[in-house]
Structure formats: C-alpha cells, structure tokens
MMTF fields as JSON, N, C-alpha, C and O atoms, coordinates in Angstrom:
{
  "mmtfVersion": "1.0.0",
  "mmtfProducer": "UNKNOWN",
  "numBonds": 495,
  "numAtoms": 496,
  "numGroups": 124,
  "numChains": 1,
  "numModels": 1,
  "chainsPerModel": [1],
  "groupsPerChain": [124],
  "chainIdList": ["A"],
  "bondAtomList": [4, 2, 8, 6, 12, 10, 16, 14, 20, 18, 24, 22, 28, 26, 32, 30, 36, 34, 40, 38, 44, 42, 48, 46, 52, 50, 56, 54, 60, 58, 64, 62, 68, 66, 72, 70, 76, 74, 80, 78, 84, 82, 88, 86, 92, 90, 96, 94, 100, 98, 104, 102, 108, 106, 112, 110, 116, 114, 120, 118, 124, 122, 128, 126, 132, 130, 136, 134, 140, 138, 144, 142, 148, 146, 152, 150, 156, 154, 160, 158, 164, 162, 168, 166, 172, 170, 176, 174, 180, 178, 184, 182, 188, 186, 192, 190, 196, 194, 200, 198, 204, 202, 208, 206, 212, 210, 216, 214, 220, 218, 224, 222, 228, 226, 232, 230, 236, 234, 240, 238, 244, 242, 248, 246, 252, 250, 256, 254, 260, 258, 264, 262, 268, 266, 272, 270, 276, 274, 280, 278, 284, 282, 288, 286, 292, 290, 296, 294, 300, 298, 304, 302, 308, 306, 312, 310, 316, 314, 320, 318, 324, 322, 328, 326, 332, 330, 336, 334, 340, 338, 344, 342, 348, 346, 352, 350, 356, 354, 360, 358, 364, 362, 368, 366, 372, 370, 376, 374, 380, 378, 384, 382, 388, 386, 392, 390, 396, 394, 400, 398, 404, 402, 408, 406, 412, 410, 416, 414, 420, 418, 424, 422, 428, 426, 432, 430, 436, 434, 440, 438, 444, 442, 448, 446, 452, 450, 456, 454, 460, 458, 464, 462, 468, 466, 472, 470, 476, 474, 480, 478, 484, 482, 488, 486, 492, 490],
  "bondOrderList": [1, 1, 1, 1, 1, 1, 1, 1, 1, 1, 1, 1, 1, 1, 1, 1, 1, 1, 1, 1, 1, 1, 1, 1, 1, 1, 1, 1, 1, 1, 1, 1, 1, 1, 1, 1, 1, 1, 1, 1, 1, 1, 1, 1, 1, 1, 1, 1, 1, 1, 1, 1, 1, 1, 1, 1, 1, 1, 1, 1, 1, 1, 1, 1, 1, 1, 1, 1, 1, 1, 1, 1, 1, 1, 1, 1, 1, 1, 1, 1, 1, 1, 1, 1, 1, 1, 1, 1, 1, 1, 1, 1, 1, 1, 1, 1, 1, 1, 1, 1, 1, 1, 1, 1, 1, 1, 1, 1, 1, 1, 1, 1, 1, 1, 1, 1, 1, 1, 1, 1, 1, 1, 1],
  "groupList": [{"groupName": "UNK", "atomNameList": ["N", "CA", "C", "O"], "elementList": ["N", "C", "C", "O"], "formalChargeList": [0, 0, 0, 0], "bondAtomList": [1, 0, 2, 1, 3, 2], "bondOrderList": [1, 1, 2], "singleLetterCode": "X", "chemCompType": "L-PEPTIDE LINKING"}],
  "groupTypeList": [0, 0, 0, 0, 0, 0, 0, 0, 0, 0, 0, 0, 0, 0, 0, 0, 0, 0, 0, 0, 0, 0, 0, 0, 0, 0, 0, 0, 0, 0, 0, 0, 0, 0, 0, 0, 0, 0, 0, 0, 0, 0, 0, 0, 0, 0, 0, 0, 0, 0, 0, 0, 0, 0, 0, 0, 0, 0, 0, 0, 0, 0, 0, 0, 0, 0, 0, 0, 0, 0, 0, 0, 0, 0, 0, 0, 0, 0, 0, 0, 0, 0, 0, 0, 0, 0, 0, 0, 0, 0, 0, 0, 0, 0, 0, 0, 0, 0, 0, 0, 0, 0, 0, 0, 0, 0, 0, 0, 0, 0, 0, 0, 0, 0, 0, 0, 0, 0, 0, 0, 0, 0, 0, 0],
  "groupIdList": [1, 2, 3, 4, 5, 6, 7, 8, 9, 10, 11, 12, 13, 14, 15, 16, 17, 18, 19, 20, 21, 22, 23, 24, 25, 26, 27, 28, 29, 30, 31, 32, 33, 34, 35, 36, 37, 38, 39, 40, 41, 42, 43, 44, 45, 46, 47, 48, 49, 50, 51, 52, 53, 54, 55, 56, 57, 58, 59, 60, 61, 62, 63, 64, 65, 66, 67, 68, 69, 70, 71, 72, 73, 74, 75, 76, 77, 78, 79, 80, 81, 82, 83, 84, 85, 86, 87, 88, 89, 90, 91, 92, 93, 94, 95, 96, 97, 98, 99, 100, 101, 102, 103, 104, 105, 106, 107, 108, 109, 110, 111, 112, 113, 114, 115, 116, 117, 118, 119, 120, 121, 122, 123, 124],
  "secStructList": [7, 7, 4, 4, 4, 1, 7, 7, 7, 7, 1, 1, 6, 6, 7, 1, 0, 0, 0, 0, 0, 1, 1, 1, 1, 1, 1, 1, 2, 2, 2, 2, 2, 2, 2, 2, 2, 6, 1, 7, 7, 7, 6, 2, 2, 2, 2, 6, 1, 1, 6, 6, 7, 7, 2, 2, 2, 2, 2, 2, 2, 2, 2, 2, 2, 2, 6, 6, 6, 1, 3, 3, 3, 7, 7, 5, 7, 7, 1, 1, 7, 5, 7, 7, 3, 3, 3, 7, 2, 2, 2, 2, 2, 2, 2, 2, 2, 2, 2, 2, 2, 2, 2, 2, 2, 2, 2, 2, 2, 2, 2, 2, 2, 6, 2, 2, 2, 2, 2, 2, 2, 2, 2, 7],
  "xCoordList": [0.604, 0.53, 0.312, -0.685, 1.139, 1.179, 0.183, -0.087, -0.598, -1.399, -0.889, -1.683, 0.49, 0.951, 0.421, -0.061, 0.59, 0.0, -0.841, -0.921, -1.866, -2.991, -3.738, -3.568, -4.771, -5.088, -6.027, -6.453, -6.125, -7.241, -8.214, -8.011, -9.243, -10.355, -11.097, -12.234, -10.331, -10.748, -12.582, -13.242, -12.898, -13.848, -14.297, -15.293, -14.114, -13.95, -14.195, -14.176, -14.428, -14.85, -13.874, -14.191, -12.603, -11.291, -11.652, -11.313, -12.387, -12.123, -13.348, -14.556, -12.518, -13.539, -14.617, -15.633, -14.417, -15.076, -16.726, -17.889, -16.466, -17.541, -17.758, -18.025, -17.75, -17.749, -18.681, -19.832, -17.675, -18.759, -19.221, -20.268, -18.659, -19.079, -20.092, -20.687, -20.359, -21.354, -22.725, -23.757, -22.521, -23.784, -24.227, -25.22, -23.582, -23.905, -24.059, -24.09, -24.2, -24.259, -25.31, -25.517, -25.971, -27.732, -28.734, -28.61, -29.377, -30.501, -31.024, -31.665, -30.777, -31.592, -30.185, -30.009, -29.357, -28.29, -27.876, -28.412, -26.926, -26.843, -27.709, -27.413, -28.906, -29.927, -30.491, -30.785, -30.577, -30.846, -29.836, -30.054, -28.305, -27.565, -27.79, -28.221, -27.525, -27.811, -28.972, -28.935, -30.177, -31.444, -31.198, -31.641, -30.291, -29.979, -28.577, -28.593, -27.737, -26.901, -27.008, -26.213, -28.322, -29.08, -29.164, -28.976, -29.432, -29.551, -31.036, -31.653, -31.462, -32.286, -33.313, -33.388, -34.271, -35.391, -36.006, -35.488, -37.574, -38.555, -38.939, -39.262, -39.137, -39.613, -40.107, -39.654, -41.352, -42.969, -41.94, -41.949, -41.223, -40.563, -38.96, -38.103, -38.8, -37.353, -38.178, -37.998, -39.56, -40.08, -41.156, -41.504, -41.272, -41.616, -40.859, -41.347, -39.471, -38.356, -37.819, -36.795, -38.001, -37.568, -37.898, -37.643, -38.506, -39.336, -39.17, -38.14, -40.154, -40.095, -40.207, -40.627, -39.44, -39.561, -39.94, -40.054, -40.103, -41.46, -41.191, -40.249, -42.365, -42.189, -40.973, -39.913, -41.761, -40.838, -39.269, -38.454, -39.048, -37.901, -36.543, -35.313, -37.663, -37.1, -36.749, -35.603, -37.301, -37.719, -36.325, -35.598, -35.965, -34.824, -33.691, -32.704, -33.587, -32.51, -32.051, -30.98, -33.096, -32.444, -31.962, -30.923, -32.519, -32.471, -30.469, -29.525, -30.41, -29.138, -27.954, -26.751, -28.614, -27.548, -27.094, -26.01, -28.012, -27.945, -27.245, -26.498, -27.347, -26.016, -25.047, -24.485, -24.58, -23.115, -22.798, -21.58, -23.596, -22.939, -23.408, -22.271, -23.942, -23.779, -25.157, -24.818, -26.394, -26.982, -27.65, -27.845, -28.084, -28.245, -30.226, -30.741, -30.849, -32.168, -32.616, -32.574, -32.995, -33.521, -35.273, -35.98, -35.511, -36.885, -37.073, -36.369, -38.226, -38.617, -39.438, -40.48, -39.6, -40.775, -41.874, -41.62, -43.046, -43.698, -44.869, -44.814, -45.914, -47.391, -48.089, -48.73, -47.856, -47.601, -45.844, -45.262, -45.133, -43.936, -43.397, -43.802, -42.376, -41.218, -39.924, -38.957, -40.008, -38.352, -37.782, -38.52, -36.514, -35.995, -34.659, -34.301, -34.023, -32.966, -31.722, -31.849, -30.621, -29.526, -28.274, -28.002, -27.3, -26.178, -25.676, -26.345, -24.514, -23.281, -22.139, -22.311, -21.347, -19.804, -19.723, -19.731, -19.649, -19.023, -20.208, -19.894, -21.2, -22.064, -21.81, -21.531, -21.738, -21.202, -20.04, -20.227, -18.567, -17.877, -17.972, -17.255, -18.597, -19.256, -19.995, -19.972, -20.476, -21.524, -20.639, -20.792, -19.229, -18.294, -17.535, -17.283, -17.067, -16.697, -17.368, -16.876, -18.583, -19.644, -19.818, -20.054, -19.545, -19.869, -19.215, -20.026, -18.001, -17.106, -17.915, -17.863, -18.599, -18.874, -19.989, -20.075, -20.82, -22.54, -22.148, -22.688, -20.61, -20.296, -20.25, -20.882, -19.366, -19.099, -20.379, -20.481, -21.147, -22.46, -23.372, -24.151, -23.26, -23.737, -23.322, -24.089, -22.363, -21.554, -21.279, -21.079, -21.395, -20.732, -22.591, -22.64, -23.761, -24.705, -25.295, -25.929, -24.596, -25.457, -24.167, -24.523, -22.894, -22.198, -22.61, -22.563, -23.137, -23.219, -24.583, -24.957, -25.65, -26.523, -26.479, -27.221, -25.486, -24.92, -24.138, -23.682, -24.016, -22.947, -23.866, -23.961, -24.787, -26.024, -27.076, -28.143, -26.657, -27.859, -26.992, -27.432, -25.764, -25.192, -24.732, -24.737, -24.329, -24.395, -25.596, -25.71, -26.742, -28.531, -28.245, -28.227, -28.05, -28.422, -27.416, -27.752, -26.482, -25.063, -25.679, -25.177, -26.57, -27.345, -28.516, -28.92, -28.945, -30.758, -30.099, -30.822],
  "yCoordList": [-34.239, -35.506, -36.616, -36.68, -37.324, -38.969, -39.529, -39.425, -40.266, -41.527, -42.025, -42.066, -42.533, -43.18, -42.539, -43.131, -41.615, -41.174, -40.704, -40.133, -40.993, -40.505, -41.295, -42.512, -40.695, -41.348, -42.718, -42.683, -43.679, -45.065, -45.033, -44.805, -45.199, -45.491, -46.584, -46.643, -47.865, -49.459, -49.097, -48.061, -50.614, -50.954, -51.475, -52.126, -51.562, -52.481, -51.496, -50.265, -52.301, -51.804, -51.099, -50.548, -50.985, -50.412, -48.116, -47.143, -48.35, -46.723, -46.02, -46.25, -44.962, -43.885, -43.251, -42.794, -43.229, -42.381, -43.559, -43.195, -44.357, -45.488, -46.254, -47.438, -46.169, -46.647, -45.724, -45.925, -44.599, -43.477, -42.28, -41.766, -41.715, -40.492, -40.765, -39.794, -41.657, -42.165, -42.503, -42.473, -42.935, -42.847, -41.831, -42.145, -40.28, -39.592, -38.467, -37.335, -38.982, -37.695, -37.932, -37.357, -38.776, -39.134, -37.71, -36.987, -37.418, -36.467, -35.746, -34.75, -36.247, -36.419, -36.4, -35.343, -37.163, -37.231, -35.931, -35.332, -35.427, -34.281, -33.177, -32.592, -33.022, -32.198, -32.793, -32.062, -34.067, -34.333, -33.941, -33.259, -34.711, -34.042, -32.48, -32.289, -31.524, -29.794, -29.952, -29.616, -30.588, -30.58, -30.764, -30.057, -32.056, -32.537, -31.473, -31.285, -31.037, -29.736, -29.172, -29.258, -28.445, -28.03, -28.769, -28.414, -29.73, -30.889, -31.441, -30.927, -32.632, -33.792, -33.222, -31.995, -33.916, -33.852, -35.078, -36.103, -34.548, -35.848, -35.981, -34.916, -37.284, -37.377, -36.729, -36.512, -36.059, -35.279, -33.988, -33.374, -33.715, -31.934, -32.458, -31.587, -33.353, -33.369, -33.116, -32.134, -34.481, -34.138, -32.312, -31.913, -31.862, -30.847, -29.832, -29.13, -29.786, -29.177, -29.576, -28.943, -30.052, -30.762, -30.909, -32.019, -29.917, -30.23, -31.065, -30.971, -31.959, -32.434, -33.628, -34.232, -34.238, -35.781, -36.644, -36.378, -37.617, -38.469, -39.615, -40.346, -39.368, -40.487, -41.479, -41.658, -42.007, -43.442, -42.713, -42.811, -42.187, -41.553, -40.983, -40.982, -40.561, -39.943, -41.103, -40.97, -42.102, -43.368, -44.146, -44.635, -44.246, -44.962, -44.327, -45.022, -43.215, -42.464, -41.939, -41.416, -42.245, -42.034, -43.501, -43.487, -44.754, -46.146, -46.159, -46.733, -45.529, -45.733, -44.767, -45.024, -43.478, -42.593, -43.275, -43.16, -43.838, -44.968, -45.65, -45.646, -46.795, -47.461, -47.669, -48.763, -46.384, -45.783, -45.591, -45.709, -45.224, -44.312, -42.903, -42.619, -41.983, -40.999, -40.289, -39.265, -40.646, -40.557, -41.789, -42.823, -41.398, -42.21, -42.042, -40.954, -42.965, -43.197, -43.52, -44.713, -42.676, -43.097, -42.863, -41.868, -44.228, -44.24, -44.272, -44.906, -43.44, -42.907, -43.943, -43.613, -44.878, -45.699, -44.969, -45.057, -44.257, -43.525, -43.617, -43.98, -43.204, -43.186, -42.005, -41.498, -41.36, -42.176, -42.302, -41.307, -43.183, -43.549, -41.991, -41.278, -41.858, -40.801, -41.159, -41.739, -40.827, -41.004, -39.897, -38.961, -39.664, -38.446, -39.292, -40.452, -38.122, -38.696, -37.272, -36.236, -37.984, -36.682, -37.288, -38.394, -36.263, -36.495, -37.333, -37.374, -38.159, -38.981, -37.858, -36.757, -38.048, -37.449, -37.597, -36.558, -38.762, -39.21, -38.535, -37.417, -38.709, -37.273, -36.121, -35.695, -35.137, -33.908, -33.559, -32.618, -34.457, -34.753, -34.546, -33.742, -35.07, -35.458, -33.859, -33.262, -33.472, -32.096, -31.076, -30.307, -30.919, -29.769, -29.865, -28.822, -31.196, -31.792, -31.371, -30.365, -31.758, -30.951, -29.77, -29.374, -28.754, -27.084, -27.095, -26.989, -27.188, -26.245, -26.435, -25.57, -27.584, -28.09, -26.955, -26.101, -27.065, -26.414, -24.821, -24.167, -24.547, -23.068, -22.644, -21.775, -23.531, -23.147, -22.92, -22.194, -23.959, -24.365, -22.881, -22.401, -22.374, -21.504, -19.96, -19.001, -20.004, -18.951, -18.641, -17.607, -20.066, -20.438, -20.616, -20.467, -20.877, -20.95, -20.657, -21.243, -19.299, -18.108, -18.814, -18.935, -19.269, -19.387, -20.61, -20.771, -21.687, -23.073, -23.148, -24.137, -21.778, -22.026, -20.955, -21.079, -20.053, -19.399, -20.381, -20.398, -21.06, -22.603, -22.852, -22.632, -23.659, -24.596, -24.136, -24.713, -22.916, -21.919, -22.046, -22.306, -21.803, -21.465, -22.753, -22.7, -23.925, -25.437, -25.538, -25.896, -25.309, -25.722, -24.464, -25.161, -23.316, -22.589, -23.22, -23.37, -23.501, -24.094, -25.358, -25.869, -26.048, -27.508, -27.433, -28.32, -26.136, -25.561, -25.444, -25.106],
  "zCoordList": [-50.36, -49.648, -50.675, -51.393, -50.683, -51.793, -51.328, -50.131, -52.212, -52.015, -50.911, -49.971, -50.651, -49.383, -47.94, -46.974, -48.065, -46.765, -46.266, -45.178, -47.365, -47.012, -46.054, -46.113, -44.922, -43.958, -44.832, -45.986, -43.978, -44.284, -43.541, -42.348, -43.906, -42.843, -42.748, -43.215, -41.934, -42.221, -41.931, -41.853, -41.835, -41.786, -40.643, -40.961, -39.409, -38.602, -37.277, -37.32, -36.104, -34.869, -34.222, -33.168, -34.683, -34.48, -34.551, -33.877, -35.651, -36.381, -35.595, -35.654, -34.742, -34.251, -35.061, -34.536, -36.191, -36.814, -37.221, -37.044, -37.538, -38.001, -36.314, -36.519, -35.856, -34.663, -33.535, -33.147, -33.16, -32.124, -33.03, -32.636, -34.175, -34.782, -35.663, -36.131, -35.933, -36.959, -36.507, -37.178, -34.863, -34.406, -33.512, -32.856, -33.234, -32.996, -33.58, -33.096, -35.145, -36.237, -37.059, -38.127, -36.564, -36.903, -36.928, -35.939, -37.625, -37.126, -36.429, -36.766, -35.065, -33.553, -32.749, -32.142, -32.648, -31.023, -30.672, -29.74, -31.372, -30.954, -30.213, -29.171, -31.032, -30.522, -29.063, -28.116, -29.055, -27.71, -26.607, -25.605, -27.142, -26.499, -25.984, -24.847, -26.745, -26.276, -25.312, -24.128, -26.039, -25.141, -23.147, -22.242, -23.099, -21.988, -21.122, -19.906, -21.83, -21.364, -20.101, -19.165, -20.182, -18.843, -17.733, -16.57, -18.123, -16.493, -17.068, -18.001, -16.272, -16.609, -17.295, -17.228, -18.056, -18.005, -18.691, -19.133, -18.628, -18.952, -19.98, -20.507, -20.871, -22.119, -22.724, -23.848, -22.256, -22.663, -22.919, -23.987, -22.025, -22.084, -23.058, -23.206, -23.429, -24.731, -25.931, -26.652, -26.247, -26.975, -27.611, -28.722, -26.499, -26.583, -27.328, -28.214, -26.867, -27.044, -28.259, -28.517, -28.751, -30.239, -31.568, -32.035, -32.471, -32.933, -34.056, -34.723, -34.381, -35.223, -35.465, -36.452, -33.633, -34.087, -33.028, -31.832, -33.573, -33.396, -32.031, -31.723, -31.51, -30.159, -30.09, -29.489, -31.057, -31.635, -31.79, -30.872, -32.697, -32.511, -31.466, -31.406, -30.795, -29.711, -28.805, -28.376, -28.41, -27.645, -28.124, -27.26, -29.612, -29.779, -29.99, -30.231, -29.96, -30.305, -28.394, -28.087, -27.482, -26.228, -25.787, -25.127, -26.028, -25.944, -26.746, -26.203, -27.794, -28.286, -27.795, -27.854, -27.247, -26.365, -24.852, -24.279, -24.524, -23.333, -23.101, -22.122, -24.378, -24.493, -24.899, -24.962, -25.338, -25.844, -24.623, -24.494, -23.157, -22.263, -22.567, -22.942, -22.707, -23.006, -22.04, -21.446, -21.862, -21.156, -20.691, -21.329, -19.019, -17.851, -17.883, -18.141, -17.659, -17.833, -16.226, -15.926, -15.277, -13.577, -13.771, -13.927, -13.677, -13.237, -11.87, -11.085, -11.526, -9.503, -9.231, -9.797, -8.773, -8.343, -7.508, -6.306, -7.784, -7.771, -8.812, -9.987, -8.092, -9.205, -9.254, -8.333, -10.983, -11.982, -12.122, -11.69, -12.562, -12.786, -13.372, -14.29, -12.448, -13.204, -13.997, -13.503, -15.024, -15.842, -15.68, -15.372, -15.808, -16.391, -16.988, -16.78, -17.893, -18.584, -17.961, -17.309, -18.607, -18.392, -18.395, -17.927, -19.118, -19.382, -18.454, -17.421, -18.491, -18.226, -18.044, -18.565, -17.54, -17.654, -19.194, -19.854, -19.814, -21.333, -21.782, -22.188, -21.858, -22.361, -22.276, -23.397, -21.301, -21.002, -22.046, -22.817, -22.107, -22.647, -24.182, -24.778, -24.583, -26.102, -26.331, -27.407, -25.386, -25.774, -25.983, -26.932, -24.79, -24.916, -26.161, -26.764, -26.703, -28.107, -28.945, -29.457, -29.475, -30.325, -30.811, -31.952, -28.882, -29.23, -30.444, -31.364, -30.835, -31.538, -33.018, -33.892, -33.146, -34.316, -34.331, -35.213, -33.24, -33.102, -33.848, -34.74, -32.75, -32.906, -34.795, -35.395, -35.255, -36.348, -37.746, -38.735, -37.126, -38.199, -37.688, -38.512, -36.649, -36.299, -37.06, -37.153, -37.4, -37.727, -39.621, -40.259, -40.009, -41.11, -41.928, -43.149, -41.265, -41.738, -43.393, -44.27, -43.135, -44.302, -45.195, -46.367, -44.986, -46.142, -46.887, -48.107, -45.72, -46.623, -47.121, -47.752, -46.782, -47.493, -49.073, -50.048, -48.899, -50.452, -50.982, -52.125, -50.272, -51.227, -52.316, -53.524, -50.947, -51.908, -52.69, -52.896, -53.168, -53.523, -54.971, -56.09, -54.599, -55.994, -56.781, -58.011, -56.127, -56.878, -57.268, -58.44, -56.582, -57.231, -58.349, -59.363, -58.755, -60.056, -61.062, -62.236, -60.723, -61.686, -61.951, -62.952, -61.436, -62.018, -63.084, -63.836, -62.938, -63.7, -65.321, -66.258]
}
C-alpha cells in the first residue's frame, strides 16, 4: 500500500475514531458498560462491582456515558432518593460491538503479556 492510500485520520469532529472511540476507551467506560449488560443498577452496587475506582470517577465517567447516549440515568422520587443507571439501545449496541474486542483480550491475554515480558528483558 503507497503512502497514497494510506488511510488519514483528520482532526476534526468528522472522525469516528477521535470522536466516539476515544471516549469510550478511557479506563472505566467499557467496564461500566459490561457492568450495566445485565440490566440496571445503582451507584453503591457499580461501584462495588468495580474495583478500583473512585466515587468521583465513577460519578463522571457515568455523567459522560450519559451524554454520548449510551446510558439512561432514572431517578424514583422516593425517600431516600433512588437512581439507577442502565444501558440505552446505543449502549447495548456499543457493548455487543466491544464483545469481540473483550473476547479477544480475553483469549490473546497470556500472549500480550509474553509480549511485554520479552520487550521489558530486550530493554535491561
């Protein structure tokens, strides 16, 4: 493949990849995503389910799945106040998209960590 045809990847609000893949390949989305899979649940039980990260975290990383569309936020007017969160269609969507990725990292694990085992001794 020539320089000519090699793909471009502008800069601009145009490119899928810098646009929706970039903010759901953060740390955290995904995993929330899987988390939500099952059907709704409540803050206290994502964070539970998650380890590692932090209120705050969790708090903006569902605030930004929100408004992509991807998950729906219903507060119960009820005391004490109920939230729950849970996939969107375009969520759901995004999660069946993902598996293949989840599948492969799943599978391919032990190789990319004999990768990085053997670039870290080839650096010593």
């Amino acid at each position: 493949m020539s320089t000519a045809e090699k793909r471009i990847f502008v800069q601009d609000e145009n490119c899928p990849i810098r646009n929706v893949v970039a903010h759901i390949g953060d740390k955290w989305s995904v995993l929330i995503v899987f988390a939500l899979v099952d059907g709704a649940d409540r803050f206290n039980s994502l964070k539970s389910r998650i380890e590692g990260i932090s209120q705050r975290m969790l708090t903006q990383t569902l605030r930004d799945l929100e408004r992509d569309g991807y998950v729906l936020r219903t507060v119960y007017p009820q005391v004490p106040v109920k939230v729950e969160y849970e996939l969107t269609e375009l969520g759901r969507g995004l999660a069946k998209a993902a598996w293949g990725l989840v599948s492969w990292a799943d599978l391919h694990l032990d190789d990319v960590k004999q990768a990085r085992s053997d670039y870290d001794a080839r650096d010593e």
